[in-house]
C-alpha positions in Angstrom: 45.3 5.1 -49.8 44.3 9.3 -49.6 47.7 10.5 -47.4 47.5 13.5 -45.5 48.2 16.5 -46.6 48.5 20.7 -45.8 48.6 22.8 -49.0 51.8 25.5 -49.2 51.3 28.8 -50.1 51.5 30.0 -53.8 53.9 28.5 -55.4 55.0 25.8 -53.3 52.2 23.7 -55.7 52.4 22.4 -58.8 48.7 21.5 -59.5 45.8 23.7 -58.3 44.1 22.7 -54.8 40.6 22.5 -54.8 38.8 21.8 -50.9 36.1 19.7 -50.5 34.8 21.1 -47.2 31.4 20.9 -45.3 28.9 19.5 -42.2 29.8 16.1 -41.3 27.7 13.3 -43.1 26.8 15.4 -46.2 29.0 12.7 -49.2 32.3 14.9 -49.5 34.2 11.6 -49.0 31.8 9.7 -51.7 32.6 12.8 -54.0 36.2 12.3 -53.2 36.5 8.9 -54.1 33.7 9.6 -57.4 36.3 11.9 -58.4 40.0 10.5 -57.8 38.9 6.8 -58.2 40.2 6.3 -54.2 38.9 4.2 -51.7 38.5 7.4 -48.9 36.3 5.5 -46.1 33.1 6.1 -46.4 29.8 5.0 -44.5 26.4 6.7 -43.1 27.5 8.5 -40.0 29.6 11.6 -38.9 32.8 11.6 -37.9 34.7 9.3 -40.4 37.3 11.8 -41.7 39.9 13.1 -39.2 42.4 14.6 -41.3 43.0 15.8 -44.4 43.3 13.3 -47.7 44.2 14.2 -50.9 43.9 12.6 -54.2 44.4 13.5 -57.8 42.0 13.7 -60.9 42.1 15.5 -64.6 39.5 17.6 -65.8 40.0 18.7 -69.9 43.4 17.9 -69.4 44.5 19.8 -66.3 45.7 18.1 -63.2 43.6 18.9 -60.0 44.7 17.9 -56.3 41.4 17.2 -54.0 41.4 17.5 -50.7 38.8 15.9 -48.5 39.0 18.4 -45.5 37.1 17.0 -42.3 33.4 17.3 -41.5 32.6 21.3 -39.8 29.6 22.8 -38.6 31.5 26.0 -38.0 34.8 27.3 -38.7 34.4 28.7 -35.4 35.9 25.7 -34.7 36.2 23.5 -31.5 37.3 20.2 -31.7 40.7 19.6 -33.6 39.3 18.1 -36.7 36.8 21.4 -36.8 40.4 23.1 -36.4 42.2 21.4 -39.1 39.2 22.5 -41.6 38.9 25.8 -40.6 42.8 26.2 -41.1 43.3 24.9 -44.5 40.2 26.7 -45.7 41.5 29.7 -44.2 45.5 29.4 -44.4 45.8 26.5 -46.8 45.1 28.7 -49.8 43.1 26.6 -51.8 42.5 27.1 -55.4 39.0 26.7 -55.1 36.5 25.1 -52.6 33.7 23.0 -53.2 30.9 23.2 -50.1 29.4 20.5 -49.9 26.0 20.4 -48.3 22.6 17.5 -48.1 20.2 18.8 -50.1 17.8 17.3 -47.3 18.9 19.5 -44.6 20.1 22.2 -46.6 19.6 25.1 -43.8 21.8 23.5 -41.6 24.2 23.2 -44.1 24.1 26.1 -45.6 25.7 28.1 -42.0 29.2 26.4 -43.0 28.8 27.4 -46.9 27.9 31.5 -45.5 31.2 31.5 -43.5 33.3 29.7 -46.2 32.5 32.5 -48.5 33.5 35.3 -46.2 36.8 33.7 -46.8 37.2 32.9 -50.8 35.1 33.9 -53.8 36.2 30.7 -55.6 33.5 28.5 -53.9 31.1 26.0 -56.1 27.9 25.2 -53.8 27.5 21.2 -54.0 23.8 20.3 -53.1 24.5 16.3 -53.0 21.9 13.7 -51.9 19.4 15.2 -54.5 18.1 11.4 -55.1 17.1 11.5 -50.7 15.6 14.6 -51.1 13.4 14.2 -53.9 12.3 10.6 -52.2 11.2 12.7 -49.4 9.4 15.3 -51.4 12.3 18.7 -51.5 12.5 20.7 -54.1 15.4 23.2 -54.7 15.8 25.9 -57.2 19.7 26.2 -58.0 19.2 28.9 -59.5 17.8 30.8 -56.9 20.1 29.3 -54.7 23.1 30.6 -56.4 21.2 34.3 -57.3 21.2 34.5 -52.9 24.6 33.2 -52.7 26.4 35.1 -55.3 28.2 31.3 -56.3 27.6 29.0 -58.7 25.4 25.7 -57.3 25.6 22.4 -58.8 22.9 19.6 -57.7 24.8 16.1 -57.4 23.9 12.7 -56.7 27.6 11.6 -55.6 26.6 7.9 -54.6 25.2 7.8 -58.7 27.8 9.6 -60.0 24.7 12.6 -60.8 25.7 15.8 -61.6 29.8 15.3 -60.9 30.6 16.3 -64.9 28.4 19.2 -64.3 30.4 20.0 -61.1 33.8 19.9 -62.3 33.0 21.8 -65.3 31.7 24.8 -62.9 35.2 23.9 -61.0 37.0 24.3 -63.8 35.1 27.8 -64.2 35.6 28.8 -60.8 39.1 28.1 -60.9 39.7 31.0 -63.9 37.7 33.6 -62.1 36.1 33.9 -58.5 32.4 34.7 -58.6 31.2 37.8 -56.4 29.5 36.4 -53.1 26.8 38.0 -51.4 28.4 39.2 -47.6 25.8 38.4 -44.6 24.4 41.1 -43.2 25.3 42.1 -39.4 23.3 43.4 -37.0 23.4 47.5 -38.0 26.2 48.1 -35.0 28.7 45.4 -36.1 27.9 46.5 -39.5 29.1 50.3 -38.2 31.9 48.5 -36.2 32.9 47.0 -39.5 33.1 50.4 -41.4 35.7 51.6 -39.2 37.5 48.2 -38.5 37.9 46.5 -42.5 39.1 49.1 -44.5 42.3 49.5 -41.8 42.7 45.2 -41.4 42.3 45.9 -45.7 45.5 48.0 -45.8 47.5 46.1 -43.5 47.2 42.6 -44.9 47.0 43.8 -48.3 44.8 41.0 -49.7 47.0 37.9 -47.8 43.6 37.2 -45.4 40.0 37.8 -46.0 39.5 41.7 -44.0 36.0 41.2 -43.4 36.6 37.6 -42.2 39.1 38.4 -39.9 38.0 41.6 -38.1 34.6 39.5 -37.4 36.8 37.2 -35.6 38.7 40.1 -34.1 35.2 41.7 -32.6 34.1 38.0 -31.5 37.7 37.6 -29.4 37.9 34.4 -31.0 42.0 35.0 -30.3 43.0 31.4 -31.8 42.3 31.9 -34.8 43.8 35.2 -34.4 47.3 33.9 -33.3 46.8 31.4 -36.0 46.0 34.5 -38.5 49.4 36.2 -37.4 51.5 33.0 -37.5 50.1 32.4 -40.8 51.2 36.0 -41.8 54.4 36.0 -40.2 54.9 39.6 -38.9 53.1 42.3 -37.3 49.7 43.4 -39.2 48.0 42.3 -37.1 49.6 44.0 -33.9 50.1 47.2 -35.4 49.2 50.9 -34.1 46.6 51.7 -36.4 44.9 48.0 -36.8 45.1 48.2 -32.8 43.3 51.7 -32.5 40.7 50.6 -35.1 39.7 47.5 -33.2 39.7 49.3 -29.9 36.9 51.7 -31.6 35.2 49.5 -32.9 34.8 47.5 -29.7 34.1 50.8 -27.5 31.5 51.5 -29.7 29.6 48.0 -30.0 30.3 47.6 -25.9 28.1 51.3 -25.9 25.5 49.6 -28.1 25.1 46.8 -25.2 27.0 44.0 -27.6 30.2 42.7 -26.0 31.6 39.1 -25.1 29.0 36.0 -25.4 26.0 38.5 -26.2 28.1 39.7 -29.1 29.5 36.6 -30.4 25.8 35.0 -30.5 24.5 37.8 -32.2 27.2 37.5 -35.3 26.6 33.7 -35.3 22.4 34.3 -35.2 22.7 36.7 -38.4 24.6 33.5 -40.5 22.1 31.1 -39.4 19.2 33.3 -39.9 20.3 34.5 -43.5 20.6 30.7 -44.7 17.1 30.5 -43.1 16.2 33.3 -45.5 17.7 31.4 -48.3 16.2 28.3 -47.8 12.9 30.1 -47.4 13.3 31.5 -51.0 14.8 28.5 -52.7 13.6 25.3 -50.6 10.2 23.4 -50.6 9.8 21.6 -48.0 6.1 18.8 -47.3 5.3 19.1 -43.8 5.4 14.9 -43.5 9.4 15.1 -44.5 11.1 13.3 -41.8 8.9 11.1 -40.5 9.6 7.9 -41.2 12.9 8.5 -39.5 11.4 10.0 -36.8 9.5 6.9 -36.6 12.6 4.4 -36.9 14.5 6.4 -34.0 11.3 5.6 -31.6 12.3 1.5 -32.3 16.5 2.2 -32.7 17.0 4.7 -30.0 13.9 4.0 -27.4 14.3 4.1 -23.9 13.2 0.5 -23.5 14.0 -0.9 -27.2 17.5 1.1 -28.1 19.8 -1.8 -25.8 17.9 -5.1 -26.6 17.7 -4.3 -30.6 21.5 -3.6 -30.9 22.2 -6.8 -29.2 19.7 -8.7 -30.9 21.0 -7.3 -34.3 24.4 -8.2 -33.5 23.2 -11.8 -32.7 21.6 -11.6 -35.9 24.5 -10.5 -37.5 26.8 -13.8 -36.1 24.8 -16.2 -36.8 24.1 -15.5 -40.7 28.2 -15.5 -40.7 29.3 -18.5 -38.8 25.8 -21.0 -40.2 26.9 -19.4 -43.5 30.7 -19.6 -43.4 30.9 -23.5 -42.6 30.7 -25.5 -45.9 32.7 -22.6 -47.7 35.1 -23.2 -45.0 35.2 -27.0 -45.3 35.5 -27.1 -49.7 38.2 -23.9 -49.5 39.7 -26.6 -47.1 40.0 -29.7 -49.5 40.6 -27.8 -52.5 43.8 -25.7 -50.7 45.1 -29.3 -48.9 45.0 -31.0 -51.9 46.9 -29.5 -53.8 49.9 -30.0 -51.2 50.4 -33.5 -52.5 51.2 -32.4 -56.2 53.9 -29.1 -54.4 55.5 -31.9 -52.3 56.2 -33.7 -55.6 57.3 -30.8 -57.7 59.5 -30.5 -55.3 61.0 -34.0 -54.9 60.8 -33.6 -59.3 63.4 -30.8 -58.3 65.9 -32.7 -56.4 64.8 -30.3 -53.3 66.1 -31.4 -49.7 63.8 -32.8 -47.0 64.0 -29.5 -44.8 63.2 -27.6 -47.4 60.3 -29.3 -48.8 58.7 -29.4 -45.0 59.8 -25.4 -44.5 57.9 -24.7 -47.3 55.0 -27.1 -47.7 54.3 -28.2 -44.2 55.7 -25.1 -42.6 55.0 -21.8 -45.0 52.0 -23.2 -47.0 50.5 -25.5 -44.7 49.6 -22.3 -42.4 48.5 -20.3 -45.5 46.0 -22.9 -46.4 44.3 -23.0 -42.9 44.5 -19.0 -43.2 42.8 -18.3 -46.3 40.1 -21.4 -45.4 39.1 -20.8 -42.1 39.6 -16.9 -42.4 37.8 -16.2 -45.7 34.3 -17.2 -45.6 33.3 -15.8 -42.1 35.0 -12.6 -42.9 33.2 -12.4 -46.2 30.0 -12.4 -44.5 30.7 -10.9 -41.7 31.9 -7.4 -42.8 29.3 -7.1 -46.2 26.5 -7.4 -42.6 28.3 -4.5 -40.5 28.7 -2.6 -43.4 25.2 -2.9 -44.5 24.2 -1.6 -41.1 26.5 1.3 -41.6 25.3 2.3 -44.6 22.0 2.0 -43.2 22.5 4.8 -40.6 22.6 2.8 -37.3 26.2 2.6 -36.1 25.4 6.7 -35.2 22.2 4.8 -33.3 24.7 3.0 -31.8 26.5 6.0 -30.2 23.4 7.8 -28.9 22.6 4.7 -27.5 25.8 4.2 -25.4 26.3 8.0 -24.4 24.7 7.9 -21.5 26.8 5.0 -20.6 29.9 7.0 -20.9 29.2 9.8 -19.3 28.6 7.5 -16.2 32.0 6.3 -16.9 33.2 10.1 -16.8 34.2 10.1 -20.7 33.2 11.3 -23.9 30.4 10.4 -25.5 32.7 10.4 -28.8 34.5 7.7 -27.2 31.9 5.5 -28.9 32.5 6.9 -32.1 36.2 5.7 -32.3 34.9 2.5 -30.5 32.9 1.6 -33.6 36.0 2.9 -36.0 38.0 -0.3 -33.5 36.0 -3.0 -35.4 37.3 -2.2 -38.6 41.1 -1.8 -37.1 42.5 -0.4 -33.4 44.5 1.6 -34.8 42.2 4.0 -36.8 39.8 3.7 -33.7 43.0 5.1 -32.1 43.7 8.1 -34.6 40.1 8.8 -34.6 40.7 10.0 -31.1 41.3 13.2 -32.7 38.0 14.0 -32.8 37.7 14.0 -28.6 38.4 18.0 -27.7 39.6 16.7 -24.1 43.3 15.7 -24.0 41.9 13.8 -20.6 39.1 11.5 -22.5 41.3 11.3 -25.5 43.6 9.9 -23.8 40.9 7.3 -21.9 39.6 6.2 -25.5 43.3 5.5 -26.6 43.9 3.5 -23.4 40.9 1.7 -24.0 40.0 1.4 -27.9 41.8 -2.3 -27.6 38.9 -3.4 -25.8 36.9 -3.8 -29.1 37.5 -6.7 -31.0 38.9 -5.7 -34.5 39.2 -7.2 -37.9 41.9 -9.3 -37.2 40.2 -10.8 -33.8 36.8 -11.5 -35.1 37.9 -14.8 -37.2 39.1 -16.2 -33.9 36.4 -15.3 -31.9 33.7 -16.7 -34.9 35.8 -19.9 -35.1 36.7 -21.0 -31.6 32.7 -20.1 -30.6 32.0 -21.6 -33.5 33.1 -25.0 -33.1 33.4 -25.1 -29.2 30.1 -24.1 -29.0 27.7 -25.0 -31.5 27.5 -29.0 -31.8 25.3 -28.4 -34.5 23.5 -25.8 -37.3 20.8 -25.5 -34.9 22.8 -24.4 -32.1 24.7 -21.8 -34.3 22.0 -19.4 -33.1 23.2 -19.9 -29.2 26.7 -19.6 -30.6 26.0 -16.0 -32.4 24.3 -15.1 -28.7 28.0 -16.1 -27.1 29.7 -13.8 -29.7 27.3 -10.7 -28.6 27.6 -11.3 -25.6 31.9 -11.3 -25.7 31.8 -7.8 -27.6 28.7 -6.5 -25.0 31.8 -8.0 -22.4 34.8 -6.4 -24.1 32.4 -2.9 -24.0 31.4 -3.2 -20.3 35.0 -3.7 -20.1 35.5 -0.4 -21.8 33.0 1.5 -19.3 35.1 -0.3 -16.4 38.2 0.8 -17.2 37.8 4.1 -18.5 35.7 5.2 -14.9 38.5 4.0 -13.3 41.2 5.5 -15.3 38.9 8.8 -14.7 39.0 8.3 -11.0 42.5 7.7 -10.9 45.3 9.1 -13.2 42.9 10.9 -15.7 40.6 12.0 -12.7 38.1 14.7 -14.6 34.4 15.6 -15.7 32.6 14.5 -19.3 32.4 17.3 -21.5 29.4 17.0 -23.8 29.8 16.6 -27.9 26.6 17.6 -30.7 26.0 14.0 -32.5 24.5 14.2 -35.5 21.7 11.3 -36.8 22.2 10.9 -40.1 18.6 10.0 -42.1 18.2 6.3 -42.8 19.5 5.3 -46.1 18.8 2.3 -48.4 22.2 0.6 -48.6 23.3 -0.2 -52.1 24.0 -3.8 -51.7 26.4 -3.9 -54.8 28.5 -1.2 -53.8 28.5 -2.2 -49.8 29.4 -6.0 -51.0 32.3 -4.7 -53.1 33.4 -2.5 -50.5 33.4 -4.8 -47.8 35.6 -7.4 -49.7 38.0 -4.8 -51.1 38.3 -2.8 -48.1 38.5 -4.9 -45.5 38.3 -8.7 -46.3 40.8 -8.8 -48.2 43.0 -6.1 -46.9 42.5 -8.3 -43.5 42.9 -11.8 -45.2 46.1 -10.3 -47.1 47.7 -8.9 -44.0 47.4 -12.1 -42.1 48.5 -14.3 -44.9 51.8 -11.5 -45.3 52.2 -12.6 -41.5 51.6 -15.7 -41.3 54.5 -17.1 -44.0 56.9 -15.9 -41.8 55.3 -16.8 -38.8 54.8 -20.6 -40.0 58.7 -20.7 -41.1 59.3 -19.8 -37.6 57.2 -22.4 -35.8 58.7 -24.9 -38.4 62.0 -24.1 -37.4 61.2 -24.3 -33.5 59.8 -27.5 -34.2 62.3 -29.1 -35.7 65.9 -27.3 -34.5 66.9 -29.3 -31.2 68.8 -28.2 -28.6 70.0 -30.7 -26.2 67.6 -33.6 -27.2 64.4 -31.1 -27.0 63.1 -28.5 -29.9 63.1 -25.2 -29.4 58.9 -25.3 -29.4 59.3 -27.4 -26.6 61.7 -25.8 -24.6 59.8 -22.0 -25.0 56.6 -23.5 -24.6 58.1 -25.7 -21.6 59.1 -22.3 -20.1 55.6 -20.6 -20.7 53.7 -23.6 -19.4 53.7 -22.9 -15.7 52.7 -19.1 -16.6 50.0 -20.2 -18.7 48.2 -23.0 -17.2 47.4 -20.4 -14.4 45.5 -18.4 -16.7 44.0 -21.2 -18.9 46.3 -21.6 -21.6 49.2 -23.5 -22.2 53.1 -22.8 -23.0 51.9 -23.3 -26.8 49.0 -20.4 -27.1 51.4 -17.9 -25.3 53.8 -18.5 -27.6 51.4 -18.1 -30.4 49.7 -14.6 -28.7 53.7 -13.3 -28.8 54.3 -14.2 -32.1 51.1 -13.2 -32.9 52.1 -8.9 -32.2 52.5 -8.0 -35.3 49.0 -9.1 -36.2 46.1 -10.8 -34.8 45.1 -12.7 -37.3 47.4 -15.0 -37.0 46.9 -16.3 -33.5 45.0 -19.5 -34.1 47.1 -20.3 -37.0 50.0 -20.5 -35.3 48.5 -22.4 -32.5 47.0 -24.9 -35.1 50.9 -24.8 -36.6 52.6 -25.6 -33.5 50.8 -28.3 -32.6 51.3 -29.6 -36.3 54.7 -29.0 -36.2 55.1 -30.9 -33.0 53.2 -33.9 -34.0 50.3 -33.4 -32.2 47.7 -32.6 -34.9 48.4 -34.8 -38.2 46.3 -32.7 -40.7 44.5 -28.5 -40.8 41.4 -30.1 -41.8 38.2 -27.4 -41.9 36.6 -25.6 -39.5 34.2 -28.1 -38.9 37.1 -30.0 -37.7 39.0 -27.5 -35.7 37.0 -28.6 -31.9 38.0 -32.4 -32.3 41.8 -31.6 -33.7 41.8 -29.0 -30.4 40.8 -31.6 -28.1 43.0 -34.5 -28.7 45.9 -31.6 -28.2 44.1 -31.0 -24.1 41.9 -28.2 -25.2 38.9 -28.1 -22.8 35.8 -25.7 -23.7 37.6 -24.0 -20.2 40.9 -23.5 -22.6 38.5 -22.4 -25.2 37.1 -19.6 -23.0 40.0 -18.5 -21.8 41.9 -18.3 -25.6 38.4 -16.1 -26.5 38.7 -13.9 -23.4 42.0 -13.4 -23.5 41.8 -12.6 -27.4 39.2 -9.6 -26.4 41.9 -8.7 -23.5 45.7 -8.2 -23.9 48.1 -6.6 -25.3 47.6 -4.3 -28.9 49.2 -5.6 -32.2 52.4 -3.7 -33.1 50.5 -1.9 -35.3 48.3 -0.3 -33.2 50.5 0.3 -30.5 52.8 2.4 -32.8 50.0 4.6 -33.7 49.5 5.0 -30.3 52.8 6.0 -29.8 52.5 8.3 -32.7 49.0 9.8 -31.2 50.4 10.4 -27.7 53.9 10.9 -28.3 54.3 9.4 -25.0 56.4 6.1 -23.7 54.5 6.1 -20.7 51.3 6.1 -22.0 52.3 3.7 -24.9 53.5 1.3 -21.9 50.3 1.8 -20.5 48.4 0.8 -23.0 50.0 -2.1 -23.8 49.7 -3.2 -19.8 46.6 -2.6 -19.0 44.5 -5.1 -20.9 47.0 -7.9 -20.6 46.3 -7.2 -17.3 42.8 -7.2 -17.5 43.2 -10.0 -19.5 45.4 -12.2 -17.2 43.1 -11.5 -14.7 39.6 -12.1 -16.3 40.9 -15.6 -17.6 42.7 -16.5 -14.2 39.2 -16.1 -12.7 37.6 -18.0 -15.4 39.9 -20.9 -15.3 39.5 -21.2 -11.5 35.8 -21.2 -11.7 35.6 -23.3 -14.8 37.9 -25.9 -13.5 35.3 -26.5 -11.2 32.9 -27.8 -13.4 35.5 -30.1 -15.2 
């Protein structure tokens, strides 16, 4: 996996740095991973990058790092991803920099790609997504493109692997010479301001910063990225008589000319976005009817009266293809993985092996891999190919807009629903994706409440105990999908609950607004989305449960069989839990299984199914066509079954989330916080269930 990184200065790098920068959305992560041959996440919406990854590759022979900076409109930057591009495009001292832009929207695009090159002169101009634009009718000349920008441009089709040999070779140009880059144009009094102001901020950082760059910043009072300038420099240029009485002129003398504050600020900003209007004017054709498809799409995805019921229909839609599809692969994973325990019991015997340590590692260690890999595989190898497709679709942004208003009622940030959608893949990205919330306040409230979403490692139990609770038969697999939207549409209305209350109590505060950018809809390639989705997640999922769940079975074997005073230890823990549990639902044994289940979800109905195996209760794993009966005859009720599902969606984060929560926060109360909170929403949503349910028993 891409790790993090922050480039040194000169010399503190053995391989040049070249920065993949631009807007959100526009394929620098699919060029990353084209490039280096790594798996950078990748998908049809903003937002997916929150910190710099690098990764290597070798053009001709020479060793190049890549770093895939996070998605900026500006590096007048706001939120702390914006800030973490800005820096290490400005005080990372990149080699080189590729801007990467969508053909499509090039203009918009093209703002980021002006400012870059008031930094650096070794910039290559990426126009990717030439496939989408030519589908819609855009033409660009590259070569007029790069005669206005003073840059070389290179037209790439990342997803195809178009145009990338052709973009490394200009790389490789780049990196032996910068080209000249054509400065905007200011208004004629910043220009004059500029006159007086540059040459001085030239002398005094003698080439360490871009002059220009800077004293732009300087006359906007943009003072953060200042400070950051003069950290960066590490002494007094910045702050010295002469750069002091130059800026002071310059200011005077724009404040005479009526441009000062906000007025002046906007007016630098308008002459960038009205040169790359100029540009694209030159170099761009453009049909009038581009966009309208989309436009057309976004009236069914995002309408006022069709945006909620389409989302929950789709992820209806969604379950039931996975749990009416996962069944028989379920069932012959099943007999082909159980019969082979037979033939390992015997081996063993063949070795002379001891009784205990034929059951430790057949009927404890395997036995619990073989319901893992069974039960787990197919659904999630239907499931996640299906939410993937979507994503690469373009509607998980949909999604977002959809919800906003939602969360603003709540008094959060809209972007709360972007880490919310990172939660189904894993909590714990959902939880470093926080970064991208400016407020410390909502960031904090989409930490507290990202748990709320049911991840990876939940969905298998949620699919299964629906599943077979639920559905009697194929044909009432469609009510059972229905169930399953309806428990994540709970676990989000949980998420609106708890975060307005959170904001009327110990975060008390006001939304702030967020830009969310649509991304066009986009033909998902199937092969690439199918290979992704099994590599990626599937089996990063399946292997991570089956790491856990070795040890986890040894240690229900052990419970069941060590005695202590006539009684196992299984008995005696769960003996201790019962009361506890049976107010909420459960029983001693599924309490025991949630705790041992910290370190990973996915493990939670295994170990269930294990105990009761390992106490004599259930007699074989069976399939999951076969789970409901084996459940019953051990007391389970569809009341038991409802409360395991609920209290699945609500308690306490795995381990691994709830370190990066620590990490994120930094905080032991707020760690502690988020680990009580939805065990106690989840103790008391299944106390209320089981008292209302037992009703009807």
């Amino acid at each position: 996996m891409a790790q993090p990184i922050y480039c040194p200065p000169d010399g503190g790098r053995k391989t040049p740095a070249v920065a993949l920068a631009g807007n959100p959305n526009v394929g620098k992560s699919t060029v990353f991973n084209a490039l280096t041959g790594l798996r950078q996440h990748t998908g049809n919406w903003a937002g997916k990058t929150v910190s710099n990854a690098s990764g290597q590759c070798t053009y001709r022979g020479q060793p190049l790092t890549l770093v895939d900076i996070p998605g900026s409109y500006s590096l007048d930057a706001q939120s702390a991803d914006e800030k973490a591009a800005r820096d290490f495009i400005c005080f990372g001292n990149p080699d080189a920099v590729i801007a990467v832009c969508d053909a499509s929207v090039l203009e918009r695009n093209l703002a980021l790609a002006l400012q870059i090159l008031e930094v650096t002169g070794r910039v290559v101009v990426c126009v990717n997504l030439m496939d989408e634009a030519a589908k819609k009718g855009i033409r660009i000349d590259a070569k007029k493109l790069s005669a206005e920008l003073g840059v070389p441009v290179v037209e790439t089709s990342a997803r195809s692997g178009k145009g990338l040999n052709r973009l490394m070779e200009t790389v490789d140009a780049v990196l032996k010479g910068p080209s000249a880059p054509h400065a905007v144009r200011q208004l004629p009094a910043v220009e004059e301001a500029l006159s007086g102001l540059v040459p001085v901020l030239e002398t005094a950082l003698q080439g360490r910063l871009p002059a220009r760059f800077l004293a732009l910043r300087m006359l906007a009072g943009e003072e953060e990225i200042v400070n950051r300038a003069a950290e960066y420099l590490g002494d007094e240029s910045l702050s010295c008589p002469q750069v002091k009485k130059a800026l002071w002129k310059a200011l005077h003398y724009l404040e005479e000319q009526g441009l000062f504050g906000q007025k002046l600020r906007d007016a630098i900003s308008a002459c960038t976005v009205l040169r790359a209007e100029e540009i694209c004017c030159e170099a761009v054709q453009m049909p009038l009817t581009c966009g309208k498809r989309d436009r057309k799409l976004d009236r069914f995805f995002t309408g006022k009266w069709t945006a909620l019921p389409v989302m929950l229909l789709l992820m209806a839609l969604v379950f039931w293809i996975t749990m009416a599809g996962a069944n028989i692969p379920s069932q012959l994973l099943s007999e082909f993985l159980l019969g082979l325990e037979p033939a390992m019991k015997a081996g063993l015997q063949a070795l002379h092996a001891p009784g205990w340590l034929t059951g430790m590692l057949v009927d404890g260690m395997y036995h619990i891999l073989a319901w893992v890999v069974s039960v787990m595989l197919p659904p999630m190898a239907i499931f996640f190919p299906l939410f993937t497709l979507l994503e690469d679709f373009g509607y998980l942004p949909r999604v977002a807009f959809n919800l906003d208003r939602c969360f603003q009622k709540a008094k959060a940030c809209g972007r709360q629903c972007l880490t919310m959608l990172m939660g189904f893949g894993c909590n714990a990205v959902g939880v470093s994706g926080a970064k991208i919330i400016d407020s410390p306040r909502e960031r904090l409230i989409a930490i507290l409440t990202n748990v709320f979403v049911p991840c990876n490692g939940r969905f298998p139990t949620l699919l299964l105990l629906i599943g077979v609770f639920f559905a009697g038969s194929q044909g009432n697999s469609l009510l059972s999908a229905l169930m399953l939207a309806g428990v994540v549409g709970l676990g989000i209305l949980i998420t609106f609950l708890i975060s307005r209350l959170l904001s009327a109590t110990i975060l008390k505060g006001v939304p702030s607004s967020f830009t969310l950018e649509l991304p066009p809809y986009r033909r998902p390639q199937v092969g690439k989305v199918i290979v992704r989705s099994v590599l990626d997640r599937t089996l990063f999922v399946l292997g991570r449960a089956v790491i856990v769940a070795a040890p986890a079975g040894l240690i229900i074997w052990l419970m069941a069989n060590v005695t202590v005073g006539g009684e196992t230890l299984l008995a005696l823990c769960a003996g201790f839990l019962d009361p506890l549990a049976r107010l909420i639902g459960l029983d001693g044994v599924i309490l025991i299984a949630f705790i041992l289940g910290f370190p990973a979800n996915e493990i939670v109905l295994p170990i269930i199914l294990m105990a009761y195996t390992a106490s004599g209760t259930l007699t074989d794993v069976g399939s999951a066509m076969d789970l409901g009966r084996q459940l019953s005859a051990c007391g389970w009720t569809w009341v038991t079954a409802l409360c395991v599902i609920l209290f699945s969606l609500c308690h306490w984060p795995c381990s691994t989330t709830l370190l990066t929560i620590y990490k994120e926060t930094k905080s032991v109360k707020w760690t502690a916080l988020a680990f009580l909170i939805p065990t106690a929403a989840g103790f008391a949503l299944c106390f209320l269930t089981a008292r209302i349910g037992g009703m009807f028993l």
